[in-house]
C-alpha positions in Angstrom: 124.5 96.0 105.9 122.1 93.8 107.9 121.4 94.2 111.5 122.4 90.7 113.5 120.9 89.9 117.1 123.9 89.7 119.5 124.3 86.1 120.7 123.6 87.9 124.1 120.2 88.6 122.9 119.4 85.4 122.1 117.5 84.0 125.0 117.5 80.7 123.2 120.9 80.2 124.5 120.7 81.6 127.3 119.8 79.1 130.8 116.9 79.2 132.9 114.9 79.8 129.6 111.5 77.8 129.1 110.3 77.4 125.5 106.1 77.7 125.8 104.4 76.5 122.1 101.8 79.3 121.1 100.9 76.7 118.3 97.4 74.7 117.6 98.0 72.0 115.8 96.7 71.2 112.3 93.5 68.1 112.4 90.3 68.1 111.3 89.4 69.6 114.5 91.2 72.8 113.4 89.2 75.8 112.8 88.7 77.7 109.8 86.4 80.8 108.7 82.8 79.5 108.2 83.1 79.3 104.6 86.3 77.5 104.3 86.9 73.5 103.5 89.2 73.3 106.4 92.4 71.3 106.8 92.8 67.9 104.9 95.5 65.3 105.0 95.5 62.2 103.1 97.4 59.2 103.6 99.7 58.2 100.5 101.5 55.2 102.1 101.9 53.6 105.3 103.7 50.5 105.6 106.8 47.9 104.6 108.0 48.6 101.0 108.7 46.1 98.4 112.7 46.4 99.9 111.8 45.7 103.5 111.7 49.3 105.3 108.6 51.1 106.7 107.9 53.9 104.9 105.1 57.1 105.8 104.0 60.0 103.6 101.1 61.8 103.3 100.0 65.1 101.7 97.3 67.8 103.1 95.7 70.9 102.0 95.0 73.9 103.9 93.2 77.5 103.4 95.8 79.9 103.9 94.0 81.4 107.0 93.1 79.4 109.5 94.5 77.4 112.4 97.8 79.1 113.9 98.8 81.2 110.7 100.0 84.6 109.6 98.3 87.1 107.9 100.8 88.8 105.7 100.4 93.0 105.2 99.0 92.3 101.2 95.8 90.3 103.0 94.1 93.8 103.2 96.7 96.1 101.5 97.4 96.5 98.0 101.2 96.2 96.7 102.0 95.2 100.7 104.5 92.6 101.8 103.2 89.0 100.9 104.8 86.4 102.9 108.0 85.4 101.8 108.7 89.4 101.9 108.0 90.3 105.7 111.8 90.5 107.6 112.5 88.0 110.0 113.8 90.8 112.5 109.6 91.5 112.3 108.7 87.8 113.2 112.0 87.1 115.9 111.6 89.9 119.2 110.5 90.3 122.4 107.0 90.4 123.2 104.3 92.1 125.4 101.0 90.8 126.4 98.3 92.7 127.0 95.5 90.5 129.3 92.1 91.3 128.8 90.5 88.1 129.1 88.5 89.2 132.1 86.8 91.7 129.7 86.7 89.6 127.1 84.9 86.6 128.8 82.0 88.4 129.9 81.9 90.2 126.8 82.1 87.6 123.6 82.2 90.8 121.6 84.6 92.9 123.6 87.4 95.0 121.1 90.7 95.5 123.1 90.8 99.5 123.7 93.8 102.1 124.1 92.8 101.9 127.7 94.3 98.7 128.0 97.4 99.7 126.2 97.3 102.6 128.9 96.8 100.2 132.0 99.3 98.0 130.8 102.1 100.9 130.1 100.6 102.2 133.5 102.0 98.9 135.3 105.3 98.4 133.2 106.3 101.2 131.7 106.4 102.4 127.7 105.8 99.1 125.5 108.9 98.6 124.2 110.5 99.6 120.6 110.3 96.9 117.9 108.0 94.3 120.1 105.4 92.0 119.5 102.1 92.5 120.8 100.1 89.5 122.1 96.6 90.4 123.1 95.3 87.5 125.5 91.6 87.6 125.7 91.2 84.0 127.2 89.7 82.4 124.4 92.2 80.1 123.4 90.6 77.8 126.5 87.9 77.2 124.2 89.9 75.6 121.6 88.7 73.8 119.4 85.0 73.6 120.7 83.6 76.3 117.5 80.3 77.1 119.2 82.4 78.7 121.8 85.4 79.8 120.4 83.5 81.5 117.3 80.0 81.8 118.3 78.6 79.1 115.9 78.7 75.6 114.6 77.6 76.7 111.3 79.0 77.0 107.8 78.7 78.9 105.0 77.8 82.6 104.4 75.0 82.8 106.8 77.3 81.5 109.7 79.5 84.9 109.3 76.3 86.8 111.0 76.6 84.8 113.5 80.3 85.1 115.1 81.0 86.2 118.1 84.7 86.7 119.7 87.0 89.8 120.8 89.3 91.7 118.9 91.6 94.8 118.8 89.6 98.0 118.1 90.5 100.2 115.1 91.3 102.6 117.1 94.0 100.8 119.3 95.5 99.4 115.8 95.8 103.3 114.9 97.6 104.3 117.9 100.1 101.6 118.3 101.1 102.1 114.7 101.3 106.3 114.9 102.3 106.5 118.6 104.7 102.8 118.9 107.2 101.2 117.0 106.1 97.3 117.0 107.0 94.4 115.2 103.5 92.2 114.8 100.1 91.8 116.5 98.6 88.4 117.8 96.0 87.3 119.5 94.1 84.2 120.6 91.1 84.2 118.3 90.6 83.7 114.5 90.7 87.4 113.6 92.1 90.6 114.8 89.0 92.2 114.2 86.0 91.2 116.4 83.8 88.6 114.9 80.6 91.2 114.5 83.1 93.2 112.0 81.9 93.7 108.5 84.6 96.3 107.6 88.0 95.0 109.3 89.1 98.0 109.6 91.6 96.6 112.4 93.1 94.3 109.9 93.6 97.0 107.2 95.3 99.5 109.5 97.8 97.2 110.4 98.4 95.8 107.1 99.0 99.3 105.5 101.2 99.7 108.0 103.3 96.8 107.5 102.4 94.4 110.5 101.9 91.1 110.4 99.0 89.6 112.3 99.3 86.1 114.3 95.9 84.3 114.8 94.5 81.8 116.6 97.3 81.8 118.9 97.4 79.4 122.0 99.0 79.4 125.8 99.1 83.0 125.9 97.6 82.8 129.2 101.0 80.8 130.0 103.0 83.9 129.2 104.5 86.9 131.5 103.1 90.1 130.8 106.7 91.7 129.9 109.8 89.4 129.1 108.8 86.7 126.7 110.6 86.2 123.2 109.2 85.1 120.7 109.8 83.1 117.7 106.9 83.6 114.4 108.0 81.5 111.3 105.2 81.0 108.6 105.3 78.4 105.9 107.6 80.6 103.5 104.9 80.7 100.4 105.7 83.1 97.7 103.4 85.4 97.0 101.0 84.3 99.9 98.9 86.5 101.9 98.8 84.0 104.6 100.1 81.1 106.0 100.2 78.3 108.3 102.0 79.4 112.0 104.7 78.0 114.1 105.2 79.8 116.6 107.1 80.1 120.4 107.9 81.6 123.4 111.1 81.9 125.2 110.3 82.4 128.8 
């Protein structure tokens, strides 16, 4: 039998709750890996039809990964969960978030250590069962100026030498998934491995493990360090290993 949240759980329904978005949106000002096309919408109609009514459609294309998206487990695990498989008890919980962004802004290439983990548990006790862990490094500030958010205006192969932004260190991803029970990872910057990684060794931890990883996140720096809720729903694609992000905070 499935597990159901209590309605007292819920903070949705709950008063005094303020809903934060975590969500860039989708423009041609979104940013996408160096070799990607990036986001595209084109106009299909806008105006009065023939019978008299305004009518507006339009169709777009996106890279899975970029923007506010998901990575689902099967992006660096073989046989993993792809989108449409991950639980929505995984992408609905509490959340914790870990601030580093004093670290990380004099450090473009700072990776989030246990340390912090230990500083934070230090302050507010054991991270809690089943939560999800949002690591704010400041760097959503920057959006959506790429030369500072990423290290480089540049595309193309040649540009991937060239980024530059935080991340979670392989060996924090190892000892939340062995010593915590959590839910997902996120963070506000395009990858959960630093941009000088050539291995992502971060990303394929975690998607072994079954995690889900939220990128490019935004307002983190708007959220309390314990006591936030979150809400994570992908575009449901079947048999994707990413996808575009909506995603909230109950405060």
């Amino acid at each position: 039998m499935k597990n159901y949240f209590p309605l007292s759980m819920i903070p949705i329904i709950q008063p005094n709750r303020k809903i934060i978005d975590l969500t860039h949106s989708y423009s041609d000002e979104t940013i996408y890996w160096p070799t990607e096309e990036g986001f595209k919408i084109e106009k299909e109609f806008d105006g009065i039809t023939e019978n008299g009514y305004y009518y507006s459609a339009n169709k777009f294309c996106s890279p899975e990964h970029g923007g506010t998206h998901m990575d689902a487990p099967i992006h660096f695990a073989q046989d993993k969960d792809t989108v449409e498989m991950i639980s929505l008890e995984k992408l609905i919980s509490q959340a914790i978030v870990i601030d580093v962004s004093e670290k990380s802004l004099s450090n473009a290439d700072y990776q989030i250590t246990k340390k912090d983990f230990e500083n934070w548990e230090s302050s507010f006790g054991r991270i809690p069962d089943n939560s999800i862990i949002l690591c704010h490094t400041g760097f959503g500030r920057f959006w959506p100026d790429r030369a500072r958010y990423i290290g480089t205006k540049n595309f193309g192969e040649s540009a991937i030498k060239e980024l530059h932004f935080p991340g979670l260190h392989s060996e924090s991803a190892k000892w939340l998934v062995e010593n915590r029970k959590i839910n997902a990872v996120g963070l506000d910057t395009p990858s959960i491995d630093h941009g000088q990684s050539t291995t992502f060794e971060t990303h394929r931890i975690l998607c072994s493990s079954e995690i889900p990883i939220f990128e490019n996140l935004a307002n983190l720096n708007k959220l309390p360090p314990l006591g936030a809720f979150i809400v994570a729903l992908p575009m449901k694609i079947k048999g994707g290993s990413g996808a575009p992000l909506r995603i909230v905070a109950l405060v």
